[in-house]
C-alpha positions as CSV (number, residue, x, y, z in Angstrom):
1,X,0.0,0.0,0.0
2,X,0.8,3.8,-1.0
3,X,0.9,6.2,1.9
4,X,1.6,9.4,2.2
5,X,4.4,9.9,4.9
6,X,6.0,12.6,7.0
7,X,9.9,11.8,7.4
8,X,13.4,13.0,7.7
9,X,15.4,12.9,4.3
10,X,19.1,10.7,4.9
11,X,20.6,13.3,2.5
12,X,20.0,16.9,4.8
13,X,18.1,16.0,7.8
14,X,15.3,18.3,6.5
15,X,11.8,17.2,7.9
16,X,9.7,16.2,4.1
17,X,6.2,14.8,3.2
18,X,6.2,12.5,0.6
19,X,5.9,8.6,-0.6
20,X,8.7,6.0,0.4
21,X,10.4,4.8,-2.3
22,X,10.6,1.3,-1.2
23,X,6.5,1.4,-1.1
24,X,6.4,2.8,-4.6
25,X,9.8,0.1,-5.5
26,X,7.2,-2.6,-4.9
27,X,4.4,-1.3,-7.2
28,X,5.8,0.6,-9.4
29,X,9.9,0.1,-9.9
30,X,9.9,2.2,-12.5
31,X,9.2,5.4,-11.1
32,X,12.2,4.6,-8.5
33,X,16.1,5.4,-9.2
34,X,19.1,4.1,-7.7
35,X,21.7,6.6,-7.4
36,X,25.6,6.4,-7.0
37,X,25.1,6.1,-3.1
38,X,22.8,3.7,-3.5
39,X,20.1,5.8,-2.2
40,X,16.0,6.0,-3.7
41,X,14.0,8.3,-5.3
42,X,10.9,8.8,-6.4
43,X,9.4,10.2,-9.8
44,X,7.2,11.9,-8.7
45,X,6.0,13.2,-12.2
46,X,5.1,9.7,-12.8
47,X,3.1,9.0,-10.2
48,X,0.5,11.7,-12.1
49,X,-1.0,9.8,-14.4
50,X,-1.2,6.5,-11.5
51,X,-2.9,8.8,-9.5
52,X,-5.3,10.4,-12.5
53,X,-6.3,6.4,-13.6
54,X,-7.2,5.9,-9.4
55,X,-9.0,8.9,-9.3
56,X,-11.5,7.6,-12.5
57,X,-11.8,4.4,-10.5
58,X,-12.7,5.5,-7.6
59,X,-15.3,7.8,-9.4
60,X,-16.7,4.9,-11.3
61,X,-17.1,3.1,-8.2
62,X,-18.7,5.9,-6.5
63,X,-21.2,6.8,-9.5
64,X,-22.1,2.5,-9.7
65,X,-22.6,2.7,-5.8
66,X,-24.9,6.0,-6.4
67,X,-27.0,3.8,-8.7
68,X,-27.3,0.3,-6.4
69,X,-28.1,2.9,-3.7
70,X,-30.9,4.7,-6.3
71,X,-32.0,1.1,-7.0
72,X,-32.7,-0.1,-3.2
73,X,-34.0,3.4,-2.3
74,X,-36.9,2.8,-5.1
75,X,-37.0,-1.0,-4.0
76,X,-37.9,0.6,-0.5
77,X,-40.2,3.1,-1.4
């Protein structure tokens, strides 16, 4: 699973909100680098379009769910 997270960056210290690479590694390897020290980042530029494709599923879901929930009200009534 994809969270967001709060943590401190390796690299400065600085306090950062973002994804963990290793979360993303596992789902998506290719919007993860390697660099020379063997540390991970993120692309995130590609996580736009994941993230545009989960948003028009979750709407679909929500419209058929609106429906079924239309449906049972009518059933009821």
């Amino acid at each position: 699973m994809i969270d967001g997270k709060s943590y401190t960056t390796k690299k400065d210290g600085r306090q950062t909100i973002g994804v963990l690479a290793q979360d993303i590694q596992k789902v998506f390897p290719e919007l993860v680098t390697i660099d020379d020290n063997d540390m991970l980042a993120v692309n995130y530029q590609g996580l736009v379009p994941v993230l545009i494709n989960a948003l028009k599923e979750q709407d679909e879901k929500v419209k058929e769910q609106e429906e079924r929930l239309a449906r049972l009200e009518a059933i009821i009534n």
